[in-house]
C-alpha positions in Angstrom: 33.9 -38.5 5.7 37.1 -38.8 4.0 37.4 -35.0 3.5 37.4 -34.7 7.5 40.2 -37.5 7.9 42.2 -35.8 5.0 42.2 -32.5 6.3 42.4 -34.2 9.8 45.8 -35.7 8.6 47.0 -32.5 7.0 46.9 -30.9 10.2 48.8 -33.8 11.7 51.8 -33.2 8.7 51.9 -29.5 10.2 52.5 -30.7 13.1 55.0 -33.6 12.7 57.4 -31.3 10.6 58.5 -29.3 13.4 59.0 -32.1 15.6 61.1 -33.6 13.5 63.2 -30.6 11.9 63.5 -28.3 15.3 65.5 -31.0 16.7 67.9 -31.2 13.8 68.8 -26.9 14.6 68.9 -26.7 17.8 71.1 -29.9 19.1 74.0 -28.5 17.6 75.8 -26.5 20.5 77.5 -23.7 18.5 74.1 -22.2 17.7 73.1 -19.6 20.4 71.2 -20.4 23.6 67.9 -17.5 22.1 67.7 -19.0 19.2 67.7 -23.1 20.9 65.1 -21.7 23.3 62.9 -19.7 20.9 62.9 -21.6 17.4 60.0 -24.3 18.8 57.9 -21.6 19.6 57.7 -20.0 16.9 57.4 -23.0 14.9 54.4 -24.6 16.8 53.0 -20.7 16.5 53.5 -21.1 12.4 51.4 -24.7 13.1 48.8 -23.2 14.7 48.3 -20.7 12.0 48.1 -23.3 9.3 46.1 -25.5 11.3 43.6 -22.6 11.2 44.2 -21.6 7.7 43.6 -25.2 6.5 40.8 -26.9 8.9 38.4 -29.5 8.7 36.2 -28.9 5.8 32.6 -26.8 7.2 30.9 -24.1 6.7 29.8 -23.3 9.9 31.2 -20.7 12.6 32.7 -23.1 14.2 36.5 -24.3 12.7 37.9 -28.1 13.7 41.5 -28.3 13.7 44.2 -29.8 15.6 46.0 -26.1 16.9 45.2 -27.3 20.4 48.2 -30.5 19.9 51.0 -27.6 19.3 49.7 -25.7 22.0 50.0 -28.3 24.8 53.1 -29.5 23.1 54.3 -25.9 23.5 53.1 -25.7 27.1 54.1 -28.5 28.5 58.1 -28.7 27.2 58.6 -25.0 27.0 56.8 -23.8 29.8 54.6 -20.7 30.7 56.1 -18.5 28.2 56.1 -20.6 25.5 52.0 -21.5 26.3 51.0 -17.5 26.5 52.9 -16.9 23.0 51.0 -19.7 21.8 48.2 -18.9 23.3 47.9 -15.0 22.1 48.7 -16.8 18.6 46.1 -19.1 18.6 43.6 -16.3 19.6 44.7 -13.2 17.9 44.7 -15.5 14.4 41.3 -17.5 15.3 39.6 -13.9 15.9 40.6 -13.0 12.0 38.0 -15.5 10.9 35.8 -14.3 12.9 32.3 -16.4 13.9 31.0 -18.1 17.5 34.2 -20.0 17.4 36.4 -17.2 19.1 34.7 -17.6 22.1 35.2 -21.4 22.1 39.2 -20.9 21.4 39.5 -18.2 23.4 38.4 -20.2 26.6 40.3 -23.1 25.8 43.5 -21.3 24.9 43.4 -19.7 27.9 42.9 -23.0 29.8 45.6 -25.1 28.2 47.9 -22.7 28.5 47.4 -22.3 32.0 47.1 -26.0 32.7 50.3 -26.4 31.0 52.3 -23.6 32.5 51.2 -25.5 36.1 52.2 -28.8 34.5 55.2 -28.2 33.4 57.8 -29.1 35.9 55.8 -32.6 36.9 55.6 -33.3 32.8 58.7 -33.4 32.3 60.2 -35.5 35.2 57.4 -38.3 34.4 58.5 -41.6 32.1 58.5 -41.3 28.9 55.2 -43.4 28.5 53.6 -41.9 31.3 54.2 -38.8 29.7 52.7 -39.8 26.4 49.3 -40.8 27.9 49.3 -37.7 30.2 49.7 -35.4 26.7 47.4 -37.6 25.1 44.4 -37.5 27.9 44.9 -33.7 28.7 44.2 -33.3 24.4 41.2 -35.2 24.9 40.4 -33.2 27.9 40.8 -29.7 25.8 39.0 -31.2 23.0 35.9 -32.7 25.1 35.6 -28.8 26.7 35.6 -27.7 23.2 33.2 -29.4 22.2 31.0 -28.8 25.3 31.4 -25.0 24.9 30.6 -25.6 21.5 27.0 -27.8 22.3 26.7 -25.2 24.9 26.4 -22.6 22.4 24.5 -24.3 20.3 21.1 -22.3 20.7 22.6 -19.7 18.4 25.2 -21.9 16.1 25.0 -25.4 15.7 28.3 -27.2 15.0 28.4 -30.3 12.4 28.2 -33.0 15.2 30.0 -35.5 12.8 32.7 -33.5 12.7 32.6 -32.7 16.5 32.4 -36.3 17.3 35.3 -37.3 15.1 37.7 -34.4 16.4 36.5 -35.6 19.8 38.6 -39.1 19.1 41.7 -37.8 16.7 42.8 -35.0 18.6 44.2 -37.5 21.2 45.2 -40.4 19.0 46.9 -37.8 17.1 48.4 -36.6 19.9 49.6 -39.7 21.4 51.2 -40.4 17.4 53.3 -36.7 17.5 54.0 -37.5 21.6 55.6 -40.3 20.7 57.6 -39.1 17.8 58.8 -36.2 19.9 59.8 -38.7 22.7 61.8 -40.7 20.2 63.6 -38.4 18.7 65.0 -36.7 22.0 65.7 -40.0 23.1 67.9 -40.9 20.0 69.4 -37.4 20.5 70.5 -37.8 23.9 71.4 -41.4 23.2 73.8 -40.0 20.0 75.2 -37.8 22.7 76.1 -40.4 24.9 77.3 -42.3 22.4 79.8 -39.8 21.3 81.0 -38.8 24.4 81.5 -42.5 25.3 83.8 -42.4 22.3 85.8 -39.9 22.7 86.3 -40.9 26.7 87.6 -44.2 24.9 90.1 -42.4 22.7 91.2 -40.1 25.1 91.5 -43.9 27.2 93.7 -45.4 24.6 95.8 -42.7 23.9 96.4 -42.0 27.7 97.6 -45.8 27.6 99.4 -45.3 24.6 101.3 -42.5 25.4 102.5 -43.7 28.6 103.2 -46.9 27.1 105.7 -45.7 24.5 107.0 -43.7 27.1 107.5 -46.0 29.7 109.9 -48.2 27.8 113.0 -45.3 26.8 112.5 -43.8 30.7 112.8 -47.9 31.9 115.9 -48.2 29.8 117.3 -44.7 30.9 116.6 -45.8 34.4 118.6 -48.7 34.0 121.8 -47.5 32.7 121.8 -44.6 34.9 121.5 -47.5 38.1 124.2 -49.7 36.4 126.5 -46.5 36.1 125.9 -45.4 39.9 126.1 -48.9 41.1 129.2 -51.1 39.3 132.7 -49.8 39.0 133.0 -49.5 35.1 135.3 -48.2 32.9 135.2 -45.1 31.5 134.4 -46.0 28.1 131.8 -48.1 29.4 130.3 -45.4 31.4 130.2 -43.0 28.6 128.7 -46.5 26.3 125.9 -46.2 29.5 125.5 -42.6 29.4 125.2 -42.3 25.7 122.4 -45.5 25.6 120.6 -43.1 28.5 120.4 -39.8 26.6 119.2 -41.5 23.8 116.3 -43.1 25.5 115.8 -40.3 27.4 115.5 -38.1 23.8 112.9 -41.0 22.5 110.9 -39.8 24.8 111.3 -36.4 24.3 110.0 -37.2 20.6 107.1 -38.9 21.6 106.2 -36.3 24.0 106.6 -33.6 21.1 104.8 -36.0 18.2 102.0 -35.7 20.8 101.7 -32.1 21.6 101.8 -31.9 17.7 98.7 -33.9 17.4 97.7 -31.5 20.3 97.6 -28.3 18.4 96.5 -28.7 14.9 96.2 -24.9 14.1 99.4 -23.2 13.4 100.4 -21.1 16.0 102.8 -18.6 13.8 101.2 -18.5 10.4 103.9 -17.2 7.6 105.4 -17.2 3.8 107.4 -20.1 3.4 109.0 -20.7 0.3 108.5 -24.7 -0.3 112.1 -25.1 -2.5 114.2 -23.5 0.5 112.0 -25.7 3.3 112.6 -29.0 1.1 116.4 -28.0 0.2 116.7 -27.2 4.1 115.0 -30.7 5.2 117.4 -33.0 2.4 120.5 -31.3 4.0 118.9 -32.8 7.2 118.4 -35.9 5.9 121.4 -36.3 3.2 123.7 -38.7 6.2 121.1 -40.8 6.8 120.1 -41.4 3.0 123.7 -41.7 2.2 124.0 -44.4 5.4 121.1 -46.7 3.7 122.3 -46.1 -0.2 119.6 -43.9 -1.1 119.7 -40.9 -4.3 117.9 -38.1 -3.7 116.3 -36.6 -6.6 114.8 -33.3 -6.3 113.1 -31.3 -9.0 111.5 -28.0 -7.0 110.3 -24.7 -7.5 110.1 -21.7 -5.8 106.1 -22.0 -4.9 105.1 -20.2 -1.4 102.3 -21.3 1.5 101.2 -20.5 4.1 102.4 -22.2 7.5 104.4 -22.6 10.4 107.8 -23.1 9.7 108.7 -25.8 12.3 105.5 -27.9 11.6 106.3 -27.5 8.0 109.3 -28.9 8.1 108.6 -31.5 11.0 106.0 -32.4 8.2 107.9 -33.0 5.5 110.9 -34.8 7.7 109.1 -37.3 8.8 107.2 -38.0 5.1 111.2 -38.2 4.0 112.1 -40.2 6.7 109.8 -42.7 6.5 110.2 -43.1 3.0 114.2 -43.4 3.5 113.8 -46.0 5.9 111.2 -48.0 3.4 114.4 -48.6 1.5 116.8 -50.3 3.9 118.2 -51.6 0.6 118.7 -48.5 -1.1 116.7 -46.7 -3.8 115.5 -43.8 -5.0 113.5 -40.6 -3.4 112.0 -38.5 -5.7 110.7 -35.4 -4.3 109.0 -33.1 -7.1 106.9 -29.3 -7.1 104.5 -27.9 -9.0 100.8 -26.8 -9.0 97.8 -28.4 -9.8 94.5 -26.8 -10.1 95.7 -23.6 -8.6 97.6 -25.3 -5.4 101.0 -26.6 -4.9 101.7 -30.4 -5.1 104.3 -31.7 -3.3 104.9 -35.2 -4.4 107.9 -37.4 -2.4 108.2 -40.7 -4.2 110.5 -43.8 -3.1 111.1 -47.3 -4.5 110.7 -48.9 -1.2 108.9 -52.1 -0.1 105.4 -50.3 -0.1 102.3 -51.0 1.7 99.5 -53.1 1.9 95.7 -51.5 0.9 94.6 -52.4 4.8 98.3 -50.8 6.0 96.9 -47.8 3.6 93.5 -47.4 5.1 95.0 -47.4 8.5 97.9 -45.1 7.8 98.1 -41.8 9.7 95.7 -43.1 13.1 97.7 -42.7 16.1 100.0 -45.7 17.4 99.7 -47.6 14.1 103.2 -48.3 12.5 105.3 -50.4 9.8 108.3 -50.4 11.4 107.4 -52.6 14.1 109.3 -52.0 17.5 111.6 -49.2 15.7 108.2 -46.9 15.3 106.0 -45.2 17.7 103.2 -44.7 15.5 103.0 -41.0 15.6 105.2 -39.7 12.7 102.4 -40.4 9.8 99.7 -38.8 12.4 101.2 -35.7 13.0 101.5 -35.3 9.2 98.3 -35.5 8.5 97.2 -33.3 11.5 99.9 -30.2 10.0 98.9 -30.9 6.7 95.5 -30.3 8.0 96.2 -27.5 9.8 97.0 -25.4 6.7 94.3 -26.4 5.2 95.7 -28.9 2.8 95.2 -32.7 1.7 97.3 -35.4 1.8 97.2 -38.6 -0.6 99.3 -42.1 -0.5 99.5 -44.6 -3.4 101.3 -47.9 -2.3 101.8 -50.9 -3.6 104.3 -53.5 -2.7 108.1 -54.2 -4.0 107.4 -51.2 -5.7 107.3 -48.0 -3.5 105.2 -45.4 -2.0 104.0 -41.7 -3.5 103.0 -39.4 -1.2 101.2 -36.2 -2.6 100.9 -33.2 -0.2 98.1 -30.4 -1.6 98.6 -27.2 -0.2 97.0 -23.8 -0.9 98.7 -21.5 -2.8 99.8 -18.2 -0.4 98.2 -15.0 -2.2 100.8 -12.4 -4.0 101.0 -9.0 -3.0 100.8 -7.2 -6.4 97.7 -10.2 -7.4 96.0 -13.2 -6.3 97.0 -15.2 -9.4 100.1 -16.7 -10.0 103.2 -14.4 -10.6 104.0 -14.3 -14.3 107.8 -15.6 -12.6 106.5 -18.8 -11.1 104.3 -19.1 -14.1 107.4 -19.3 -16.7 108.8 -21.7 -13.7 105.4 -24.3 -13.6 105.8 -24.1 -17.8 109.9 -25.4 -17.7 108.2 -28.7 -16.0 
């Protein structure tokens, strides 16, 4: 007796595994629409074989197994094709054994299949429960019509009633138990679905309020100065004062607009060479007033390393890393900004001796609208870094701590040589000066 629930429950592992894997395969979108619609097929076909390979322990013509639970399972959620492959599966396998069985799945592979196919549409729109117990009594109505075309046949081949009887009872239990697995996990499939859709309608939400937020204020102020110019008699150095206050808003706003189309378009659009010493050099000239305005030494120790990258992103990338470090020294300091390569990439590492960052501020850093500089930032700077640096298919890694600075490490893949795809023996003599 054990033997027949053993085997009984073997069956039922067969059956179980493609319920839960096939789900895992085919919910992913990017996989193509043949290989979504035929995978379960040919996985409850692989069931049914084992089923038969591996029954319920007898020795007489007639072989117990659960192949029927596939088949309706088959039937039922892929329809009339999926229940004839099945179907001429079960048969064309069963028939290898030979024995008075083939008759017996024969007629009821035919009838389940055809059942099925008719059931299909009305199956599927039931409740899940509902359509639990429907699976559940139509396996008990195969397996009681197996079992009668077995007693039927009897005059010739007796089957082990024992097992008969016991098959007559698991075959819908264990139906109802895979039913109900299969109902779950669909269910927690399309409720992950929802789920993620629901978030990204929320972040599309907050960045739509965001964005209009940040630009709202500079196009107010614009707007305002622009109304006070048209509508008081000023004086002409008061005017331009207006003016001046106006175009600068009104470029805020600009810069938030481009931060944003940034974020927008993470792959570079015009891949090239770029040597990282002459983009740095290029981006200190930029920023040599401003450090000189808040007392800050710029140290740079470079080397002629090349990636690959868009220029302007490149450089917007590194500005605003340099920027943000100049301006965490309102005190003066000292930015370091050092090259070289480590494990076969180049490290950019910009250093300051600002008034660093918490470890929250650090595990925050770099989502969009979060900022240290209070009303002075927009949030965006630090996010658009992250999104070029992921764009070339870097990584990007901050150490803070406060009073005592920030250290920024940009990793970046090393652009291949012509003549090799190692390191030039040049930039090797240049990496051994450091």
């Amino acid at each position: 007796m054990l033997n027949i629930f053993k085997d009984f429950l073997l069956n039922l592992f067969f059956i179980l595994l493609p319920v839960f894997l096939v789900p895992l395969c085919t919910e992913q979108e990017k996989r193509p629409k043949r290989f979504r619609l035929y995978l379960p097929t040919i996985c409850y076909a692989v069931v049914i074989m084992l089923c038969i390979t591996l029954p319920v322990g007898t020795e007489s013509d007639f072989i117990f197994d659960l192949r029927q639970i596939p088949l309706w399972l088959g039937g039922l959620y892929g329809g009339a094709g999926a229940a004839t492959v099945l179907a001429f599966t079960a048969i064309a396998y069963r028939s290898l054994f030979g024995g008075a069985g083939v008759f017996v799945t024969v007629v009821v592979s035919i009838a389940i299949a055809a059942t099925s196919s008719l059931l299909t549409k009305r199956f599927v729109e039931l409740p899940t429960k509902q359509r639990t117990l429907f699976a559940a009594s139509l396996s008990f109505g195969s397996g009681l019509l197996t079992v009668a075309i077995a007693e039927w046949m009897a005059a010739a081949v007796s089957p082990p009633p024992s097992v008969a009887l016991i098959f007559l009872f698991v075959q819908p239990i264990s139906m109802l138990i895979v039913c109900s697995f299969q109902e779950m996990v669909h269910h927690n499939i399309a409720l992950r679905k929802r789920v993620i859709r629901a978030e990204k309608m929320e972040a599309v939400t907050h960045l739509a309020a965001s964005i209009s937020h940040e630009i709202r204020n500079p196009l107010t102020a614009a707007r305002g100065f622009i109304q006070l110019i048209e509508e008081q008699p000023l004086a002409a150095d008061k005017r331009r004062q207006y003016a001046r206050i106006a175009i600068e808003e009104l470029d805020r706003a600009e810069a938030i607009i481009t931060d944003y189309l940034t974020f927008a378009k993470p792959a570079p659009e015009t891949p090239e060479k770029l040597n990282v010493k002459l983009e740095i050099e290029r981006v200190i000239d930029i920023l040599r007033p401003l450090a000189n305005m808040s007392c800050v030494d710029i140290q740079a120790t470079l080397a002629p390393f090349s990636v690959i990258g868009e220029r302007e992103k490149f450089r917007q990338c590194l500005l605003n890393v340099m920027k943000n470090a100049i301006e965490a020294m309102p005190n003066g300091g000292t930015l370091q900004v050092y090259v070289s390569i480590d494990n076969g990439r180049v490290l950019i590492r910009i250093a300051d001796t600002g008034v660093g960052m918490t470890k929250e501020q650090l595990e925050r850093l770099g989502e969009p609208y979060f900022t240290t500089k209070g009303v002075k930032g927009t949030g965006l700077g630090m996010m658009v870094v992250y999104r070029i640096i992921e764009s070339m298919n870097g990584t990007i890694r901050i150490e803070s701590e406060i009073h005592k600075g920030t250290t920024v490490s940009i990793y970046l893949p090393l652009a291949p040589s012509p003549s090799s795809s190692t390191i030039s023996d040049k930039e090797k003599q240049l990496f051994a000066a450091f």
